[in-house]
C-alpha positions in Angstrom: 147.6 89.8 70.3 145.4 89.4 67.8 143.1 86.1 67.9 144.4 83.1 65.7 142.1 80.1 64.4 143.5 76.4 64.0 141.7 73.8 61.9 142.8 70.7 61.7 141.3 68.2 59.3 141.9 64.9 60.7 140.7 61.1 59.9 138.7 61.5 62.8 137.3 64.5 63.8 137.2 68.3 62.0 138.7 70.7 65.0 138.5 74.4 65.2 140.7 76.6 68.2 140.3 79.8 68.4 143.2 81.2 70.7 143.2 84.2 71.8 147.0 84.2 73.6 150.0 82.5 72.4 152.3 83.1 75.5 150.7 82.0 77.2 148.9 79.8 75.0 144.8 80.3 75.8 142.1 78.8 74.2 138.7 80.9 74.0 136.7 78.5 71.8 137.1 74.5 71.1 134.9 73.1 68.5 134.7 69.4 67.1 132.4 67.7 64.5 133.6 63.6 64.6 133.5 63.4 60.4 135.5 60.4 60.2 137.3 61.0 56.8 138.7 58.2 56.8 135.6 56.0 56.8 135.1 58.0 53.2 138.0 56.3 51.8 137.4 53.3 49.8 140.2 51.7 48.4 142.4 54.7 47.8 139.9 57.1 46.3 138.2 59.4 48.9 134.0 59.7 48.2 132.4 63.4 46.9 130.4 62.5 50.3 133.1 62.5 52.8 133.9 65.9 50.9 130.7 67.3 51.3 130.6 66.6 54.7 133.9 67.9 55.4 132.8 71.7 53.4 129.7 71.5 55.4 131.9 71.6 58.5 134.3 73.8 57.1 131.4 76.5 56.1 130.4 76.6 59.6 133.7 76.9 61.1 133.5 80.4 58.8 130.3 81.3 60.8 132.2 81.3 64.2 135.4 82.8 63.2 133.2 85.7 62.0 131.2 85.8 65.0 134.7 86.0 67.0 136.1 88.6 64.6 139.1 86.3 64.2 141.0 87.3 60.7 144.4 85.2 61.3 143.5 81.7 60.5 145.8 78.5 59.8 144.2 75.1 58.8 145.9 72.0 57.6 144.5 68.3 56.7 146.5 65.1 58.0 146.1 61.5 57.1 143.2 61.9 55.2 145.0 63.2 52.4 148.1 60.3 52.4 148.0 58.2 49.8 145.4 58.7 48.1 144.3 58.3 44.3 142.0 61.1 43.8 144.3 63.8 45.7 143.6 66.4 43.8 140.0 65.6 44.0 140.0 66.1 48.0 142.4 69.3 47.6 140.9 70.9 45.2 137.2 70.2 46.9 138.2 71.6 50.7 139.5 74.9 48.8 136.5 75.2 47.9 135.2 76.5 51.6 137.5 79.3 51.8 140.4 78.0 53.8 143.6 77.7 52.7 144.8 74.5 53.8 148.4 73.1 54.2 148.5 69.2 53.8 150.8 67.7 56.2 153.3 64.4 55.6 153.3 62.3 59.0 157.1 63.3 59.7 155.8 66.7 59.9 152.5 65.6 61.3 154.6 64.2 63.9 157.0 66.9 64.7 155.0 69.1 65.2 153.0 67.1 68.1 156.2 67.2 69.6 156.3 71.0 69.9 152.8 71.0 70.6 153.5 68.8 73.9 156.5 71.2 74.7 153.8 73.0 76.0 153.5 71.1 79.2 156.2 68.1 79.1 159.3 70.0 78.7 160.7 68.9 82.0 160.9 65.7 80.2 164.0 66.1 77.6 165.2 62.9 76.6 162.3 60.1 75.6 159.3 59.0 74.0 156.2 60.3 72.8 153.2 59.3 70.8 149.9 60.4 68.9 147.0 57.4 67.9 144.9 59.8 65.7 141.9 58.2 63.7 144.0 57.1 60.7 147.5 57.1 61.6 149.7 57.3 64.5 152.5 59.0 65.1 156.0 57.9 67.5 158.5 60.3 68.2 161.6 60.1 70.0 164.3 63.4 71.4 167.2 63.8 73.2 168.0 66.8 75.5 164.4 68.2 74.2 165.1 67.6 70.3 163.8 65.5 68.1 166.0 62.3 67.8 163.3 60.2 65.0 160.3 60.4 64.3 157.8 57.3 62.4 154.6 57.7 61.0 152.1 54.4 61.2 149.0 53.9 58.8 147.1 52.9 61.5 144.7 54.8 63.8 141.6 54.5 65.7 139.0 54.8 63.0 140.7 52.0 61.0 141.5 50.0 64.2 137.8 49.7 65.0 137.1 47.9 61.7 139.5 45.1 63.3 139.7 43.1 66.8 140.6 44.8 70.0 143.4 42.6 70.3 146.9 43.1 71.5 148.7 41.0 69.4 147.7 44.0 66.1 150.1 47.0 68.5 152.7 44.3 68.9 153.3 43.9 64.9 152.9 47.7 64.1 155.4 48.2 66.7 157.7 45.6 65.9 157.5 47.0 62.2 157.9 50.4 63.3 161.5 49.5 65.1 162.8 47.3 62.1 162.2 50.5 60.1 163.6 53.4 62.1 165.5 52.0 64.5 166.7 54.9 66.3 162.8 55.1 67.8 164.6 52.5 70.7 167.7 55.1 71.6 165.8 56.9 74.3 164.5 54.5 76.5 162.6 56.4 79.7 160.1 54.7 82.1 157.2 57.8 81.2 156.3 58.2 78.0 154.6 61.4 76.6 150.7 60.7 75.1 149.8 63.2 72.5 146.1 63.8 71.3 142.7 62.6 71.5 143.0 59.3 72.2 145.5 59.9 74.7 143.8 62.6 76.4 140.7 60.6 76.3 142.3 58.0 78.3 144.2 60.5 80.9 140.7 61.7 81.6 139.0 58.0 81.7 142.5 57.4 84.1 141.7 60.5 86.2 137.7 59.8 87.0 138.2 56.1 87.8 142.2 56.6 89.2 141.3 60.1 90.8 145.0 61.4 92.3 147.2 58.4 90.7 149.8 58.8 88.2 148.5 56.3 85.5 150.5 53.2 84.6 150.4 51.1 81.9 148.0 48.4 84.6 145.7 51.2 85.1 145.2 51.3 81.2 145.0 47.5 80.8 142.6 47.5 83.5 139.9 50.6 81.3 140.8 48.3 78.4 139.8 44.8 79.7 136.1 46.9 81.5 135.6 49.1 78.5 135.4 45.3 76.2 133.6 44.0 78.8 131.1 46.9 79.0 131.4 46.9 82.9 129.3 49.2 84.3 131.2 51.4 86.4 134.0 52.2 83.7 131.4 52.6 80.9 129.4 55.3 83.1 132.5 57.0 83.7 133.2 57.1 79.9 129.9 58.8 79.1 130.4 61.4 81.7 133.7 62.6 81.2 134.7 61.7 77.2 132.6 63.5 74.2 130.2 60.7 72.6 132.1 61.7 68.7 135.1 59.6 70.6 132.9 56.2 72.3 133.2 54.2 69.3 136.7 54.3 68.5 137.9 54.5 72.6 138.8 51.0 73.1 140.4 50.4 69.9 142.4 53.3 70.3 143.7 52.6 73.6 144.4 48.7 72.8 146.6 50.6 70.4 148.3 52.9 73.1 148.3 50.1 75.5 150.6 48.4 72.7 152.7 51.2 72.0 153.8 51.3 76.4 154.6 47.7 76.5 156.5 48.2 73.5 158.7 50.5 75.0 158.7 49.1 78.6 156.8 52.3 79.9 156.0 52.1 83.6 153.7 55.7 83.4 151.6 57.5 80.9 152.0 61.5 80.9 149.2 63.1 79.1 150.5 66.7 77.3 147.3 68.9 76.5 149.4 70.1 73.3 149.2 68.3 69.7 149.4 68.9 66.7 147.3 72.0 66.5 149.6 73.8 69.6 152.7 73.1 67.5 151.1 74.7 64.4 150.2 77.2 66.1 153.7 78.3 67.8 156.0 77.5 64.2 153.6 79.0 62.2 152.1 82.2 63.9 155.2 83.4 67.0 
């Protein structure tokens, strides 16, 4: 096949895949500038700064699809553009590189982690599965490997790092998120499905402290508590295996996936290396 490029704008970082096989699905090059898009947002209206920024990215994403010779490119923007007054602003500024780009809702944002983490966790039909981007996070529930309900939070790493690391923040979002889509509590499973950066980030955390365990939600609680407490062991570990775009927001992201276990009673954490960007990729371009 042909080679096919994925950007995906996020609140956190600016990603660009090149793949270079759909089936099976192989990635030739991963790039990733940590913009934080979100941090551009004041009050509703996103800053001609944090659009700069993003272009400057965007321009140079151009550069290494040419250098590739990739022609077949998809890009899409997700939370950043949510809500905001000055929409059109953001939209018509990003066009501006080159790209067409598709702005996603979060129910599609979230669907389509859910195909993305088909990739690796279809043995796992009926459950849960989650995705703490920078600025929102997404919970998804399916029976017999279809979607069953699907929630988008306003919450994600970025922001949570303006507030405490503290569990009791998780526990409201989640209790919200239940009295608002109720059917997120039908699939009840003891392994839940982590989707994206902040859950990969912690499977690989899990897998240079934990090496040959399954990890469990103590095992998480456990990174948490060290990562606050800047122990030294868990800290080095962090700066060998996790890219240093991702140190800052770590902890508060994972006191939100931490949250997001207990409320669902999971025992284990299964990390799917498809997000988003894989489900894009397979509805858009198969």
């Amino acid at each position: 096949m042909e080679k096919t490029g994925i950007i995906d704008i996020g609140s956190n970082t600016v990603v660009l895949i090149i793949y270079d096989s759909i089936d099976p699905i192989h990635v030739q090059e991963y790039c990733s500038e940590p913009v934080r898009l979100v941090s551009y947002n004041h009050n509703g209206v996103m800053s001609k700064e944090g659009i700069e920024k993003t272009l400057e990215v965007l321009e140079n994403y151009w550069k290494i699809l040419e250098q590739h010779h990739v022609t077949t490119v998809g890009a899409f923007i997700t939370e950043p553009w949510r809500n905001l007054k000055n929409t059109d602003e953001l939209m018509d500024g990003l066009a501006r590189s080159g790209f067409v780009i598709e702005p996603l809702s979060g129910r599609k944002e979230a669907e389509l982690d859910f195909y993305g983490s088909r990739m690796d966790c279809s043995d796992i039909q009926t459950g849960n599965a989650f995705d703490v981007g920078g600025g929102s996070s997404e919970l998804i529930s399916f029976i017999d490997g279809n979607i069953h309900e699907v929630l988008s939070l306003p919450i994600g790493a970025v922001r949570l790092k303006e507030l405490p690391v503290d569990p009791s923040i998780p526990e409201q979002y989640m209790k919200d998120a239940f009295l608002q889509a109720p059917k997120l509590l039908d699939t009840p499973s003891s392994v839940i499905v982590g989707i994206g950066g902040t859950a990969r980030a912690t499977g690989l955390l899990g897998r240079e402290l934990f090496p040959g365990e399954v990890l469990t939600v103590q095992h998480v609680e456990t990174m948490l508590k060290n990562l606050l407490a800047e122990e030294e062991v868990t800290v080095a570990a962090m700066k060998r295996v996790i890219d240093p775009g991702r140190w800052a927001v770590l902890a508060p992201g994972m006191n939100m996936l931490l949250g997001i276990m207990k409320a669902y009673h999971a025992e284990t954490l299964r990390i799917s290396e498809g997000c988003v960007r894989e489900g894009y990729l397979l509805t858009h371009f198969k």
